[in-house]
N, CA, C and O atoms as CSV, one atom per row, in Angstrom:
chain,resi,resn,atom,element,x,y,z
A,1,UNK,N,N,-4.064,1.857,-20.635
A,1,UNK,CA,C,-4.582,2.235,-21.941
A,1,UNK,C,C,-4.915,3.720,-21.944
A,1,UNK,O,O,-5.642,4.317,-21.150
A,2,UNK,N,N,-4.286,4.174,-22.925
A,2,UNK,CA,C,-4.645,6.059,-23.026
A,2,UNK,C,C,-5.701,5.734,-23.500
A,2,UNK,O,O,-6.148,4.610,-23.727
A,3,UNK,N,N,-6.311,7.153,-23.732
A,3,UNK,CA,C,-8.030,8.152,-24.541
A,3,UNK,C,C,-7.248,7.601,-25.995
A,3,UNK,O,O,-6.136,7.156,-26.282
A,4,UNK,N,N,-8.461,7.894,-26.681
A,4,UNK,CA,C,-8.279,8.071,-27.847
A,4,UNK,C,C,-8.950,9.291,-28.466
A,4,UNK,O,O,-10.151,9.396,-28.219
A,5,UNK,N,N,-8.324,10.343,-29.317
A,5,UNK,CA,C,-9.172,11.093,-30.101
A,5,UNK,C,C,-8.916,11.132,-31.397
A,5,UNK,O,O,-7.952,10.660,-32.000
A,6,UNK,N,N,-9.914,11.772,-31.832
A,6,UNK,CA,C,-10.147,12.010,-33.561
A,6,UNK,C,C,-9.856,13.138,-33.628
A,6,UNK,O,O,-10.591,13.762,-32.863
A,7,UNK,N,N,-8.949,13.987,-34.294
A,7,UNK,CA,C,-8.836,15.033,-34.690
A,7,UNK,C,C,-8.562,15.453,-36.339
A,7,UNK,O,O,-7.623,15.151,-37.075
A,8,UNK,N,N,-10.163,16.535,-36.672
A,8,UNK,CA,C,-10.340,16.385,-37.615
A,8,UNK,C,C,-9.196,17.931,-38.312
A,8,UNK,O,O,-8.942,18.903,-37.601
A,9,UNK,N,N,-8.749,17.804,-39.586
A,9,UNK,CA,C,-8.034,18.350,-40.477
A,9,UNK,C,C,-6.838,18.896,-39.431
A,9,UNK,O,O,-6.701,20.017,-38.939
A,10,UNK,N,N,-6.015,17.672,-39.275
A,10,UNK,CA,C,-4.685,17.524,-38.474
A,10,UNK,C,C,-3.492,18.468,-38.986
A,10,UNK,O,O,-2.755,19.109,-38.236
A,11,UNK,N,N,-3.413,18.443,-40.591
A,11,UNK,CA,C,-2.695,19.354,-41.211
A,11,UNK,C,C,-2.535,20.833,-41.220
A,11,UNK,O,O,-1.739,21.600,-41.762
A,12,UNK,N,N,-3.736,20.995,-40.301
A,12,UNK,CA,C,-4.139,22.953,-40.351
A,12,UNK,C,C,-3.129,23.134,-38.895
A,12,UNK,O,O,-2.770,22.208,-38.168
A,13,UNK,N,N,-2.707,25.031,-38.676
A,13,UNK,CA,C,-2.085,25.213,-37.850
A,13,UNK,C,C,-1.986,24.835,-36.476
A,13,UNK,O,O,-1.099,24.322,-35.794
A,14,UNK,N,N,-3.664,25.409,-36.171
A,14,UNK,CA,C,-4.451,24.869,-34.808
A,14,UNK,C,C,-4.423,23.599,-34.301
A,14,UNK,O,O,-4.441,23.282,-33.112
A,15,UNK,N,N,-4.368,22.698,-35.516
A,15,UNK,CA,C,-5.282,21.196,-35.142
A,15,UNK,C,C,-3.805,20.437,-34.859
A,15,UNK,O,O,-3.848,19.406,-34.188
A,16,UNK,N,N,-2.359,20.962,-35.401
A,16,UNK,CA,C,-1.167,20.711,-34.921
A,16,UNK,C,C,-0.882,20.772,-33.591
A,16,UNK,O,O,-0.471,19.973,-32.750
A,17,UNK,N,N,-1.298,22.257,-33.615
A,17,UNK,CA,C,-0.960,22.283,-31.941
A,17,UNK,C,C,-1.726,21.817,-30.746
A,17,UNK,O,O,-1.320,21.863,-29.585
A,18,UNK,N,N,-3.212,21.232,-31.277
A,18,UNK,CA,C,-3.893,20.564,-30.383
A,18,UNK,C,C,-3.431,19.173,-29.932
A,18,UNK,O,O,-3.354,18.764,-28.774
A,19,UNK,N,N,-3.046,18.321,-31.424
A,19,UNK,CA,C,-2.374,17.325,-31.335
A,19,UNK,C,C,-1.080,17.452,-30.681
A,19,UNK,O,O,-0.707,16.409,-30.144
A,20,UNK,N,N,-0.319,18.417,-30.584
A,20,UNK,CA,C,0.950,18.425,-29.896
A,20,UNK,C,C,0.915,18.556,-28.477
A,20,UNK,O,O,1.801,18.070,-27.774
A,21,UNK,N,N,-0.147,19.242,-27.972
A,21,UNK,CA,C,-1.137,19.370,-26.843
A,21,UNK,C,C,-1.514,17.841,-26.110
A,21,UNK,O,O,-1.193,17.536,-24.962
A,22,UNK,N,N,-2.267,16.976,-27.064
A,22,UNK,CA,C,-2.721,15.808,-26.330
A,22,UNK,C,C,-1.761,14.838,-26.488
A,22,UNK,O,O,-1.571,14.156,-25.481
A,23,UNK,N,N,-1.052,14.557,-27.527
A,23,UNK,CA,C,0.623,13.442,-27.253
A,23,UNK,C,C,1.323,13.932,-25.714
A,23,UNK,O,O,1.425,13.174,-24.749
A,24,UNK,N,N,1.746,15.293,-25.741
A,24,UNK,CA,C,2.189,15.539,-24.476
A,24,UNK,C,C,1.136,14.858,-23.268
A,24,UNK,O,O,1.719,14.168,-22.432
A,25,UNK,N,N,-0.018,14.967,-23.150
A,25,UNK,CA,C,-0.997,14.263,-22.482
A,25,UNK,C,C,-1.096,13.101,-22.054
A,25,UNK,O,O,-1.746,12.681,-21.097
A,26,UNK,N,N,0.018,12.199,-23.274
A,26,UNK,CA,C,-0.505,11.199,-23.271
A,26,UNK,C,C,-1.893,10.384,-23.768
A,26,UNK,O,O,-2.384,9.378,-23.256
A,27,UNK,N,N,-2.251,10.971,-24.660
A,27,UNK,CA,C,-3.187,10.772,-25.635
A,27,UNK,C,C,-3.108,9.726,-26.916
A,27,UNK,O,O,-1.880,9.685,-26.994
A,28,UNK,N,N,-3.440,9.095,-27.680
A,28,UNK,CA,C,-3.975,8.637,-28.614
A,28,UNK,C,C,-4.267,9.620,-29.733
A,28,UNK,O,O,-5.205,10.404,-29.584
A,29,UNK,N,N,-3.594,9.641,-30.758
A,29,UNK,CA,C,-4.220,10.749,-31.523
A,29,UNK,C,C,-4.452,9.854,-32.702
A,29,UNK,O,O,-3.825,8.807,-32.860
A,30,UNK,N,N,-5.437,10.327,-33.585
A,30,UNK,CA,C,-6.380,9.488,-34.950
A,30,UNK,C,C,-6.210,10.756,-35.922
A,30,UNK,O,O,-7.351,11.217,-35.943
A,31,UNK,N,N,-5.307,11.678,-36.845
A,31,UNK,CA,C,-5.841,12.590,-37.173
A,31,UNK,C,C,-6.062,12.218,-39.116
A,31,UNK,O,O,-5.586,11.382,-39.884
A,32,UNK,N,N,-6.917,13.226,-39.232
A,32,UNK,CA,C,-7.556,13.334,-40.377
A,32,UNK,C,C,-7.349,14.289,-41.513
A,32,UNK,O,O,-7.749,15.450,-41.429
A,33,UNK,N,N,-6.700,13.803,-42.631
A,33,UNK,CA,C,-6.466,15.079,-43.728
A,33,UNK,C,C,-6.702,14.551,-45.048
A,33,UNK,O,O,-6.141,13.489,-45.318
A,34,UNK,N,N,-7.614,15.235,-46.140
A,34,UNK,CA,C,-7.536,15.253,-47.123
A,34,UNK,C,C,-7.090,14.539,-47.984
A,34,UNK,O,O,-7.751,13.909,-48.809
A,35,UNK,N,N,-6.161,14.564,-47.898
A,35,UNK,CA,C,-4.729,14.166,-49.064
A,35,UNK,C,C,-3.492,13.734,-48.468
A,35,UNK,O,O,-2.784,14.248,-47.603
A,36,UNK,N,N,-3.385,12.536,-49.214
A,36,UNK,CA,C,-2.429,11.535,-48.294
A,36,UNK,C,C,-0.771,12.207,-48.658
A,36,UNK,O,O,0.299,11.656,-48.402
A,37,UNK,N,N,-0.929,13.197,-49.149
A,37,UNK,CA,C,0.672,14.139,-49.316
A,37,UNK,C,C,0.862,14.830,-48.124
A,37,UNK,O,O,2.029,15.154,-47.900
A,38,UNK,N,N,-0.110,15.191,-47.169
A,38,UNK,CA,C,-0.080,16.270,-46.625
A,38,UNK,C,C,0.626,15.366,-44.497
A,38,UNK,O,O,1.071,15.914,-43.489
A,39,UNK,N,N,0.326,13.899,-44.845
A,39,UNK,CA,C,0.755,13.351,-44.156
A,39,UNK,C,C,2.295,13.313,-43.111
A,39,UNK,O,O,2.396,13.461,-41.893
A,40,UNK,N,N,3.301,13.069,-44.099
A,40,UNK,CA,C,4.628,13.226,-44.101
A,40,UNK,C,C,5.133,14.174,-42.926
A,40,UNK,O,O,5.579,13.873,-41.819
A,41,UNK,N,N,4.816,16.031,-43.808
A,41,UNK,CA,C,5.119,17.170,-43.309
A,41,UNK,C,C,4.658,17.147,-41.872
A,41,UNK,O,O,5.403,17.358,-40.916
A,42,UNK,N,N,3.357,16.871,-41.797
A,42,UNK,CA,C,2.374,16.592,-40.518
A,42,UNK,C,C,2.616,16.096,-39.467
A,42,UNK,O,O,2.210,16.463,-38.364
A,43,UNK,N,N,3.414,15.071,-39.765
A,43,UNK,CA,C,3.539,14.330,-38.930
A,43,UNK,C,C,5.572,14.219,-38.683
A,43,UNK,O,O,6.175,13.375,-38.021
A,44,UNK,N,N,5.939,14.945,-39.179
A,44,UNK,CA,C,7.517,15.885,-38.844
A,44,UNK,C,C,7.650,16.713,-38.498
A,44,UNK,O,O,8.723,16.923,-37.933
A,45,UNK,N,N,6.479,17.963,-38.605
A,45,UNK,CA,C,6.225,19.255,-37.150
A,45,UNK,C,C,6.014,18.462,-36.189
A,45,UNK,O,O,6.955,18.162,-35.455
A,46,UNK,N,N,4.881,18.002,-35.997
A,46,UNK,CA,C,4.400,16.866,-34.644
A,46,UNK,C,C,5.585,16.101,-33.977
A,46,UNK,O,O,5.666,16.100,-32.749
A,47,UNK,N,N,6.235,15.642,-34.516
A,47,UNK,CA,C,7.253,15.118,-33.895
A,47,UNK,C,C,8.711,15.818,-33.117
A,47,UNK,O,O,9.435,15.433,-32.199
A,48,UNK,N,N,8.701,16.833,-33.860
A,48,UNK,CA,C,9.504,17.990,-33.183
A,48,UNK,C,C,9.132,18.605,-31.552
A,48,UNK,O,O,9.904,19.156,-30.766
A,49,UNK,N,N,7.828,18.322,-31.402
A,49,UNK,CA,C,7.429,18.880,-30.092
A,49,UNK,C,C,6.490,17.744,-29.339
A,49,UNK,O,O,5.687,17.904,-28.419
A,50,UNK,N,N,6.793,16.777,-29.908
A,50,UNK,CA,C,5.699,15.244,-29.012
A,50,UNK,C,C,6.055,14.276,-29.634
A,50,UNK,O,O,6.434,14.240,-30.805
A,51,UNK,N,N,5.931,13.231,-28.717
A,51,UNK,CA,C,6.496,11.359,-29.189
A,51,UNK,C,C,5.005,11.274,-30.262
A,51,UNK,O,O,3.903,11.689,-29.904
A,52,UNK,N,N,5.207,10.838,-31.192
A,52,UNK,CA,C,4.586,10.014,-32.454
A,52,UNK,C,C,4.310,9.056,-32.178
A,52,UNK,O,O,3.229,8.767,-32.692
A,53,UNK,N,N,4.704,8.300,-31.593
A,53,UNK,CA,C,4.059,6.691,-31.404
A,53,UNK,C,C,2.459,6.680,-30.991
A,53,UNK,O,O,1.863,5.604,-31.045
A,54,UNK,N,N,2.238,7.062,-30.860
A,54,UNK,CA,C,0.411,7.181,-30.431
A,54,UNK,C,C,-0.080,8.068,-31.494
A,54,UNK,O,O,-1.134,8.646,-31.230
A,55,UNK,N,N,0.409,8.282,-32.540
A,55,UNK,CA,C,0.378,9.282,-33.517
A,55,UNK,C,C,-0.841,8.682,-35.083
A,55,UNK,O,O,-0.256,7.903,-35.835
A,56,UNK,N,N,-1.852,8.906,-35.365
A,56,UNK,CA,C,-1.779,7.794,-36.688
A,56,UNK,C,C,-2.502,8.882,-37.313
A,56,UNK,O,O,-2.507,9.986,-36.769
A,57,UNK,N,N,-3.425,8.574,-38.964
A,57,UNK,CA,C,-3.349,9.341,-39.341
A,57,UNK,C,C,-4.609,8.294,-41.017
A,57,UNK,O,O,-4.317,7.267,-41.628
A,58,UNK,N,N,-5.658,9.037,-41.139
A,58,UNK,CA,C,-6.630,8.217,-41.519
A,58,UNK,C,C,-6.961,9.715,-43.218
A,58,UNK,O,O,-7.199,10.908,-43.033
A,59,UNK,N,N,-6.882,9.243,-44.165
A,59,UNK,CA,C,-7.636,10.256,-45.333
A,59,UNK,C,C,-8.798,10.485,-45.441
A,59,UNK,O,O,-9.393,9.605,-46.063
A,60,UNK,N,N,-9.477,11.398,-45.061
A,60,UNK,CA,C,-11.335,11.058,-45.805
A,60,UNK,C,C,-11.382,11.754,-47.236
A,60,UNK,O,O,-10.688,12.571,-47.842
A,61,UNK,N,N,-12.326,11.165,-47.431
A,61,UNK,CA,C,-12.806,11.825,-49.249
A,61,UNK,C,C,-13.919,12.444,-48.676
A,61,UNK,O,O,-14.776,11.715,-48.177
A,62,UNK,N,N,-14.144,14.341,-48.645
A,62,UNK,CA,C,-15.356,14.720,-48.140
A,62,UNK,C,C,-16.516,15.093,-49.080
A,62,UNK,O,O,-17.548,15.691,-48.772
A,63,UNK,N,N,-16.083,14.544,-50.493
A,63,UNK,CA,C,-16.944,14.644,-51.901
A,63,UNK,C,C,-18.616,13.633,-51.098
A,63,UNK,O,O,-19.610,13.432,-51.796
């Protein structure tokens, strides 16, 4: 069983490459964005440079 993390606003430049960072790891990734549009793109950079399958991906409303 891998880690699991939360990584918050997955869609920003940084928080890509952290996540691309811990898939290579072998990690669990949980990430978090806004707006369920922003998903898609997100998660098609990410996949270009790390396996997705441990990949998921949760909306918050921060109102």
């Amino acid at each position: 069983m891998s880690d699991k993390v939360l990584l918050t606003g997955i869609s920003g430049w940084i928080a890509k490459h952290t996540a691309i960072e811990l898939l290579n790891l072998d990690f669990e990734v949980l990430g978090t964005v806004r707006n369920q549009s922003l998903i898609e793109q997100t998660k098609n950079t990410i996949s270009k440079y790390a396996p997705k399958d441990k990949l998921s991906f949760v909306e918050l409303d921060l109102l």
